[in-house]
N, C-alpha and C positions, 0 to 999 in steps of 0.2 A: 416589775422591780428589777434593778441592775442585778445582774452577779458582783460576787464578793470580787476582790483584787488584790493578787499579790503579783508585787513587783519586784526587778531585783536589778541590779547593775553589777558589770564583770568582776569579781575579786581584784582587787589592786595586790601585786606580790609584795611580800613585805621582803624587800633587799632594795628600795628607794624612796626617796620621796615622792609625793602629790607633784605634779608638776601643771601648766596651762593646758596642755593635750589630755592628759586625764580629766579635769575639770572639764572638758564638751561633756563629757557622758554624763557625770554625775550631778551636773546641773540641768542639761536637761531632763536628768528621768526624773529632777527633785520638781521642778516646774510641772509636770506632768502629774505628780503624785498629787501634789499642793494642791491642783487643779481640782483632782476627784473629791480630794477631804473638802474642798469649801461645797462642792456642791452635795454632801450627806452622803457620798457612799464609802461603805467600808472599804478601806484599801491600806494593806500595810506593806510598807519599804522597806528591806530586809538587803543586806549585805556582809562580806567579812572581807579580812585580809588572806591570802594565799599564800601559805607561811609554808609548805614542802618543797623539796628538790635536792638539788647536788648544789647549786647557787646557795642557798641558804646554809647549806651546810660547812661550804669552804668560805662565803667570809666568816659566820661565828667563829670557824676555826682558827682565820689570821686577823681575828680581833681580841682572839683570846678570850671568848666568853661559850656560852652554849648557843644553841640556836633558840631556844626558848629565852633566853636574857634577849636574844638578836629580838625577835619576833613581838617578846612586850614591848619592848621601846619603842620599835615601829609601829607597832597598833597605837602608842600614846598616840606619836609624831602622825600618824595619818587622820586620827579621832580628832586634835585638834583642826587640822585646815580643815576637816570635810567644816568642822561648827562652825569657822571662822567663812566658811562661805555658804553659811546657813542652808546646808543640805541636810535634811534632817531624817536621820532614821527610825524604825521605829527598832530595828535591833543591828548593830555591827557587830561583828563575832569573830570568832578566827576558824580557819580549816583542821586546825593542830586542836581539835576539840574532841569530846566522849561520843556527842553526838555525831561527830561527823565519822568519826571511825566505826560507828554502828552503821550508818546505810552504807557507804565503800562496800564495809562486808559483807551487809544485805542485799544490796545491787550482783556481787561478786558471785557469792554461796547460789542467787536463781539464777544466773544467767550461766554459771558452770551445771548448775540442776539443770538446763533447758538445752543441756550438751552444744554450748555457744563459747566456751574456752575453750581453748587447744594451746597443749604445750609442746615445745619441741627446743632443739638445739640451735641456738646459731651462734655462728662466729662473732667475735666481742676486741677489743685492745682494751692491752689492760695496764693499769702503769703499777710497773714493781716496788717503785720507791712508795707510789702512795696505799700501794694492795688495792685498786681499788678499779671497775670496770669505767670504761671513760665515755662520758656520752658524746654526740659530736659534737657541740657545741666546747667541748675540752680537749680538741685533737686539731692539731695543725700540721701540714705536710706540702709536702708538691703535686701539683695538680698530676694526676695519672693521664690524660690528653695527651698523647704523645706531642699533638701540634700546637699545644698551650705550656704544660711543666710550668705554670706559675708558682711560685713560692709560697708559705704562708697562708694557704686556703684550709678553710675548715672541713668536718669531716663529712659533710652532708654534698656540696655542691662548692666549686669554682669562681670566686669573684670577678675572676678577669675573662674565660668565656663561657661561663652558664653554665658547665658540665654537670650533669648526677651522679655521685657513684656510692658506695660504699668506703665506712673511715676506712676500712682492710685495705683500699686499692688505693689508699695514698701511698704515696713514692717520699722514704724518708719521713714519717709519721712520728712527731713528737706529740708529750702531754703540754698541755697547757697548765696544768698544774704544779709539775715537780720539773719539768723540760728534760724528763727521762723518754727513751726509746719506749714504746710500747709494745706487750706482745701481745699476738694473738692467744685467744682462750677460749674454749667454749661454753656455754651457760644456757640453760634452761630457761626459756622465756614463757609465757603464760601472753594469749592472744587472743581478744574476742573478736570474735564471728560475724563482723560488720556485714561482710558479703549474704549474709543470712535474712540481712534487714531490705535490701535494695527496693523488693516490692512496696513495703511499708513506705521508704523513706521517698520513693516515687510520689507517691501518692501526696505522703504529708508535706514533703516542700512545694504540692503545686497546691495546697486547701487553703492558703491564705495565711498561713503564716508567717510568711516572708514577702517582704518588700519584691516586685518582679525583677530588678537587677540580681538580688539575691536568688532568687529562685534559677534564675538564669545561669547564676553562678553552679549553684550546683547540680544543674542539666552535662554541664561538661564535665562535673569531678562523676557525676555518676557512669556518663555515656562511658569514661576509662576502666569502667568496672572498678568496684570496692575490694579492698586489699581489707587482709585481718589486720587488727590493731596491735600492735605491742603497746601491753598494758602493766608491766612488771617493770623493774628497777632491780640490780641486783646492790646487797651490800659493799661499805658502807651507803650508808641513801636515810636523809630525813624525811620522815612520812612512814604512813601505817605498814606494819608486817603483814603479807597475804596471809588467810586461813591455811594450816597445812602447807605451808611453805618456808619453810624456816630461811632467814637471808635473803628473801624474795620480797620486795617492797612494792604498795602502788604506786606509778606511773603520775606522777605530780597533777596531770590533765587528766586522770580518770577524779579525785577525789576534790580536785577542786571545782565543780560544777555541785558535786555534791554536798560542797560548802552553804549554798540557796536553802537545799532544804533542811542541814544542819541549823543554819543562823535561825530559820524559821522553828523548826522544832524549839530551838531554844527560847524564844520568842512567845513559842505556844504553852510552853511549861511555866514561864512566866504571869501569865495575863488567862491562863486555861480556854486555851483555844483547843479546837477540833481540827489536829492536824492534817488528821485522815481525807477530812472537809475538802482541804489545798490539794492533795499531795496523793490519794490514792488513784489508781484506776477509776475511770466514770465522776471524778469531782469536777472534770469540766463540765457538769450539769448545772452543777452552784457556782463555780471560781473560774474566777478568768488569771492564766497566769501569764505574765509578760516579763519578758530578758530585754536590757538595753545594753548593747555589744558593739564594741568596734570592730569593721570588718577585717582586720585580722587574725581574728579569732572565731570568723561563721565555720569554720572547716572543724571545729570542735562543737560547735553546738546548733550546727544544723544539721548535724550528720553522727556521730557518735553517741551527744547526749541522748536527744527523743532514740536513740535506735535500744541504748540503753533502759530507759525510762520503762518504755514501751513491755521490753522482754522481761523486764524485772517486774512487773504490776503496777506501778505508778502510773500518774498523769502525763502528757508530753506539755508541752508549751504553747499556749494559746498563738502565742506571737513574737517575734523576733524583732526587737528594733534595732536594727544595725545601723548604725554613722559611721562617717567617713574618719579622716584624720582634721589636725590641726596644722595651718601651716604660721606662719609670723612674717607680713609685710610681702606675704607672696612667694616664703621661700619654706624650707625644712627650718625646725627651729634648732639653731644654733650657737653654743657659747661660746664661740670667738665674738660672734657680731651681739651679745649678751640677747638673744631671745628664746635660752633654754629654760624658762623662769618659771622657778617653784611656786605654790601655792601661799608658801610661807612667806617668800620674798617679794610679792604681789602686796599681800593684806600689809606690809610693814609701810608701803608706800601710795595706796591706792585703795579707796574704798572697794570691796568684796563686791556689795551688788554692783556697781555700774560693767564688771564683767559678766554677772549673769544678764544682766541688760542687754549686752552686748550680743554675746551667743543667743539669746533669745531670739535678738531683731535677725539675727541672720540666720536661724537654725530651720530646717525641712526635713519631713520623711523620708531623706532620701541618703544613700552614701557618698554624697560627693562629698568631698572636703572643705570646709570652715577656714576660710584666713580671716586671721586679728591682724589687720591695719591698724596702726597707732594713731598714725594720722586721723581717719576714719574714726575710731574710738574715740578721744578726744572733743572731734564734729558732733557726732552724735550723742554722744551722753549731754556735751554741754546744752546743744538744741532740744533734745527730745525733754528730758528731767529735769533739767532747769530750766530753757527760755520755753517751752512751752507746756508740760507738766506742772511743776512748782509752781510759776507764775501765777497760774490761777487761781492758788491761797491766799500767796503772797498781795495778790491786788484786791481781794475782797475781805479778807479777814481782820486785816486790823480796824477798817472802818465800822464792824459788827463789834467787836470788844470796845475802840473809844465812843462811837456814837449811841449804842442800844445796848451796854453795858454787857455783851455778849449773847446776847439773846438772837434769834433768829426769828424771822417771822412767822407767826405762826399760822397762813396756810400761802399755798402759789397758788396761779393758774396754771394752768394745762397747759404750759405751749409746746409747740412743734420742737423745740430744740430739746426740752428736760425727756419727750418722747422716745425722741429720735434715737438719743445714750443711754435710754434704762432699754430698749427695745433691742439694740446691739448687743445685749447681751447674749442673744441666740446664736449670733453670726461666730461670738467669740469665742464662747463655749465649744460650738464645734470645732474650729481650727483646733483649741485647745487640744479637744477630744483626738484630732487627725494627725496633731502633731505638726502643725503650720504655725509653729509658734512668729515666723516672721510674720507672716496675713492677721497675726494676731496684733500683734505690734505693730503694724502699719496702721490698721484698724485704730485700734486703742488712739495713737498720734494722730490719726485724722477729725474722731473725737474732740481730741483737744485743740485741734487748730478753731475746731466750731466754739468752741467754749471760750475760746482767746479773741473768737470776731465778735461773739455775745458781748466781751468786757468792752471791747474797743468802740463797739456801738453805744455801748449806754452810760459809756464815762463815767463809771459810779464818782471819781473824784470832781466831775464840774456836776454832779446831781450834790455832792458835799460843801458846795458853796453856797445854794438854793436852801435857804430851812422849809420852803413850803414843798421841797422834793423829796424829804427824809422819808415817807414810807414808798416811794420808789428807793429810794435809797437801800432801803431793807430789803426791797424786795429783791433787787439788782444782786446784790452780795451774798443772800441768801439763797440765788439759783445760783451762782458761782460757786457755791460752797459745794451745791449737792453734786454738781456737776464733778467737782472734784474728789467731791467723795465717791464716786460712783465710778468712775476714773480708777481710784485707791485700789477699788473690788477688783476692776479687769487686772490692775498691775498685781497686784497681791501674790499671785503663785512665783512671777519674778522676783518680785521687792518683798518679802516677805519682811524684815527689819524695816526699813520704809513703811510698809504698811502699818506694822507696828505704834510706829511714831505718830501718824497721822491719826490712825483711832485713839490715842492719848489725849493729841491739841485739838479732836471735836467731839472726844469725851463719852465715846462709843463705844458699846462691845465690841468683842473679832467680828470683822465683815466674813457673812457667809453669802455663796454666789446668790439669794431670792432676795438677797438686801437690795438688788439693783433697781426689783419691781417699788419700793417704797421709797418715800422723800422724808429728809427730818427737817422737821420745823419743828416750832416754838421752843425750839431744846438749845439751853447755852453751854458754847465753846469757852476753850480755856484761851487763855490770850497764846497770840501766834507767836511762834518761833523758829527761828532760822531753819530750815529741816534738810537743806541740801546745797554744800559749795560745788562749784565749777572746777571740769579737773583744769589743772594748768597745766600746760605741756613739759612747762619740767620736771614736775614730777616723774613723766614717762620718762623723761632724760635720765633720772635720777634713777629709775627702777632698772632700763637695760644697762646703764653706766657701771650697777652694784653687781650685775648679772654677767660680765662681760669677762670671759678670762682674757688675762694680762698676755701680749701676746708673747714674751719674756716666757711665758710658760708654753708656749705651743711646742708640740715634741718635735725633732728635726728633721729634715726631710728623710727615710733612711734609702741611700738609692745603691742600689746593689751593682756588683761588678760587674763589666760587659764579659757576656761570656766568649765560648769558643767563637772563631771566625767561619765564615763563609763564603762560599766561591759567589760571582755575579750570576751564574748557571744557577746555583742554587737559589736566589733571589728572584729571578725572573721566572721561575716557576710559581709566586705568589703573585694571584692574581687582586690588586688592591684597588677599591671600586669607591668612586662617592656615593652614596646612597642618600635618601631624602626618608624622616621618620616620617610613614602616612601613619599611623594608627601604636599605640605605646598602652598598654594594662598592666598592673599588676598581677606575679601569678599569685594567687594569697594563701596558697597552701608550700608557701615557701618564702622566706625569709628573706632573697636573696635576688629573687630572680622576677623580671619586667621582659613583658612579650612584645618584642618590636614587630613592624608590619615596615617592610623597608620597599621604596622606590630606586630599581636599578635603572630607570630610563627606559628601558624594554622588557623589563619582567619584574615582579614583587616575590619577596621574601620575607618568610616567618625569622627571625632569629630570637632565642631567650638569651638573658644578657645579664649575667650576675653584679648589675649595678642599680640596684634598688634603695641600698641604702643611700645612693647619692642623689638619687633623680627623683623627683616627681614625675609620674607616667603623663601626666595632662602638660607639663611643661615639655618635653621634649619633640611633641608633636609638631614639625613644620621645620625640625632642624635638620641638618648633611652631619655627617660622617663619615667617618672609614671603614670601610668593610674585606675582611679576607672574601673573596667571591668565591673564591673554587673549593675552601674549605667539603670535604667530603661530608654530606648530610650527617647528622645526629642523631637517632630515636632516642626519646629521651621520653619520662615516664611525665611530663604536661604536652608533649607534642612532641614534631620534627623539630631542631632548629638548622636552618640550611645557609648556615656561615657563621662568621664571627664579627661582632664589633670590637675596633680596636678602642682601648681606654689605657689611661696609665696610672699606677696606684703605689704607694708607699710604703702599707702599714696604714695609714693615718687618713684615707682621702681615697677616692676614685674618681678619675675627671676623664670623658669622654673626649676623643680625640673629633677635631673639628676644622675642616677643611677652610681657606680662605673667602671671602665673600665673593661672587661670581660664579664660584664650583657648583658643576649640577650633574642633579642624579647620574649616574652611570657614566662618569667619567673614569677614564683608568690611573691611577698614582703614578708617577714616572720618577 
């Protein structure tokens, strides 16, 4: 007998909407869940919103509401799309919960008991106008680089060349908040003891529960040695008060993981579940628990959480499914070119499943990245669910309602083809199980291409000419039917509303997956009806067109003053190289920063390159640039970087600078 199953998908923050990048995760873990309920095993879907921070705090603040007014509305506004794209939970909850503030502290109280916190002092900016410590994502300055002094960089790292440092060593450090000077302050932080887990965590990211890229992933964050975590917030801060700390708040990323097993507890007080079952130390004997994550966030929960879990007496996590990102026609999705499109702004104009369809046919075990082609979308939904899914109703059913009054025949023979599609269901089930939803979907359509050469062969409409043909006739239309209905079953974890419709007009209970092993006959359909239009492409038109800001609105270029002058002495000491990208990654324990692998003609260079948020790392591979070459090497806490790429940025954009077509590697700029 299977283990129980719980599953869960990343917290969505509540400070935006649902948008098409968040829907990769949450339709594939709903497909995968769907999956296990048809085939009888227990498995429930649990999720919330991640409602703490200093973000949550300052817009309630300049919307003039609380952050609990912030937080309901959003739970509404995200509750609706998840239903509108029939992801279906068995609990959604919030982190701003009774439950969820009990394990925080329970997590907190053993792992400070198992002498795994340490509190100490460090330096902080603090902004006077707001009273309040400023995290770095609220601190802008100039780059401390003596050989960079970019403007406008945040307090973490460097956009224009990669730098690491501390907000304190920004040069000219303002809030982002009030645009007050910030002072230095210091403040007592509360840090657990990561470096305490590393054997542990050794172990558990190579035991299968991580994808091998993942794993791989965090071979290098471990190889750098584990740092304690700052796990405290100081006041003001939305989210729970530390025990015995008065003003000292959790750290947004410690309590929202712990959101899972809140939503669950809640879940379990509901329906009187055995929560302990899930969730304690030794319940991976019964439960298998699985996280679906996008990999920007494996550096929280393949490393912090189980390290946490572990110390505190809980279960760790059976498995990690981590996916990649989304991109739109091959690019970042974008609201100039309108392909930043909400969840909301999708369903106003485009039926919901045909984008789980979509993700489906293209989604893998794996973290690469997912592009929605519109183009392709379009091709495919029309082809796959309409010309060749549907059709197979549509050409046999109505001759079963006007000819045999809807009746079906009441038995077949055995042939090779009804075999061939209830027998696929082994094959499909597994991908299902592996998470090869596209091998499923191939599958499924190759099915129906059989089922579409059945009709073409046996012309049920020239056997409806012949009356001495009519019980071929029945029969004809009748293995059509099952064929489609059996069809219905594989699509079902995708098309769950689809599937709906179709056990309605053949008057079925819910298909569960052993329905595949059986045929219905002698049982009557209700008469057929239209069950699925063609998208039209303009629609698409119509969905990016409504999506697209106005370019009237785009903010202006802001191009700052040329500074002081320089002698030609002092220029030709900058040695400026073309380089050729061989190799480009994300660092993903950073926001900001993409690991180039550069070709100088006669030697290769590492550089980190704080232009992430503009690039795809697979897309720049095979391009020149301009490189500082003699730049004095870096240590820098994800490697060396041993130069600079040059790029130019505004505020608003970061565009890499790009040499003319014919430049090769290791040429010098003149």
């Amino acid at each position: 007998m299977k283990k129980k199953l719980l599953v869960t998908a990343a917290l969505p923050y509540a400070n935006g909407s649902i948008h098409l990048g968040h829907l990769v995760e949450y339709i594939q873990t709903d497909i995968w869940v769907r999956f296990h309920k048809l085939q009888g095993r227990e498995c429930f879907f649990v999720c919330a919103d991640d409602t703490h921070g200093t973000a949550i705090m300052l817009r309630a603040e300049a919307e003039g509401i609380t952050p609990q007014q912030l937080i309901e509305r959003v739970h509404k506004e995200h509750t609706e799309d998840f239903a509108g794209f029939f992801v279906e939970f068995d609990n959604y909850y919030s982190t701003d919960s009774e439950e969820n503030r009990f394990f925080a502290e329970d997590i907190y109280l053993k792992l400070r008991a198992a002498d795994l916190i340490a509190v100490r002092e460090i330096d902080q900016l603090y902004d006077p106008v707001k009273n309040m410590f400023l995290p770095d994502r609220f601190i802008k300055g100039q780059c401390p680089n003596t050989k960079c002094n970019a403007k406008d960089q945040y307090g973490d790292s460097c956009e224009v060349c990669g730098t690491t440092y501390r907000p304190i060593d920004l040069i000219k450090p303002y809030s982002v908040v009030s645009g007050a000077t910030p002072v230095t302050k210091q403040s007592a932080h509360h840090f657990f003891k990561l470096s305490a887990a590393e054997a542990f965590l050794r172990e558990w990211t190579r035991s299968g529960a991580l994808q091998e890229e993942a794993a791989n992933k965090m071979d290098e964050w471990l190889s750098q040695g584990l740092q304690d975590w700052d796990i405290s917030r100081d006041a003001p801060y939305f989210g729970f008060e530390i025990p015995d700390a008065p003003g000292k708040y959790f750290y947004v990323w410690l309590d929202a993981p712990i959101g899972y097993m809140a939503s669950f507890k809640n879940l379990a007080s509901k329906k009187n579940l055995d929560f302990d079952a899930y969730w304690k130390a030794g319940a991976e004997e019964n439960a298998d628990l699985y996280h679906f994550i996008g990999k920007d966030i494996l550096y929280f929960h393949a490393l912090f959480w189980p390290a946490m879990l572990k110390n505190a007496g809980y279960r760790v996590p059976t498995r990690l499914c981590v996916h990649g990102f989304l991109t739109v026609n091959g690019e970042k999705m974008s609201k100039s070119r309108g392909t930043f499109i909400t969840a909301s702004s999708f369903r106003q104009h485009l039926n919901p499943e045909f984008l789980r369809y979509y993700y489906a046919a293209k989604l893998a075990p794996t973290m690469d990245d997912l592009d929605l082609s519109f183009e392709d979308f379009v091709a495919r939904v029309n082809s796959d669910l309409v010309g060749k899914f549907i059709n197979i109703a549509s050409r046999a059913a109505g001759f079963i309602t006007k000819r045999f009054d809807g009746k079906l025949a009441n038995s077949l023979p055995r042939t090779e083809l009804l075999a061939r599609v209830q027998t696929a269901s082994q094959d499909i089930a597994a991908f299902y199980e592996a998470r090869e939803f596209g091998k499923a979907i191939r599958e499924i359509m190759a099915l129906a291409d059989l089922a579409n050469q059945y009709v073409d062969e046996m012309k049920p409409w020239e056997l409806a000419k012949q009356p001495e043909q009519e019980p071929k006739l029945l029969e004809v239309c009748t293995v059509g039917l099952n064929l489609f209905r059996i069809l219905t079953l594989y699509l079902k974890p995708v098309l769950p509303k689809l599937a709906q419709q179709v056990e309605a007009f053949l008057d079925i209970p819910p298909l569960a997956w052993t329905d595949a092993g059986q045929l219905l006959t002698g049982h009557t359909i209700k008469p057929y009806q239209h069950l699925l239009a063609r998208v039209d492409a303009k629609q698409v038109e119509a969905l990016i067109e409504a999506n697209t800001q106005s370019l009237q609105d785009k903010p202006k270029v802001n191009v700052e003053p040329i500074g002081e002058t320089i002698g030609i002495d002092d220029f030709s000491r900058i040695d400026l190289r073309v380089a050729k990208i061989l190799h480009a990654e994300e660092v993903l324990e950073s926001d900001k920063l993409l690991k180039l692998t550069l070709d100088l003609g006669a030697e290769q260079r590492t550089v980190f390159s704080g232009i992430k948020s503009a690039y795809k790392a697979a897309d720049l591979i095979g391009r020149h640039t301009i490189m500082v070459a003699n730049l004095s090497p870096r240590k820098m806490r994800f490697g060396e970087s041993q130069g600079m790429v040059l790029a130019a940025g505004d505020g608003n954009g970061i565009y890499l600078l790009n040499p003319d077509a014919g430049a090769q590697a290791g040429m010098r700029v003149k």
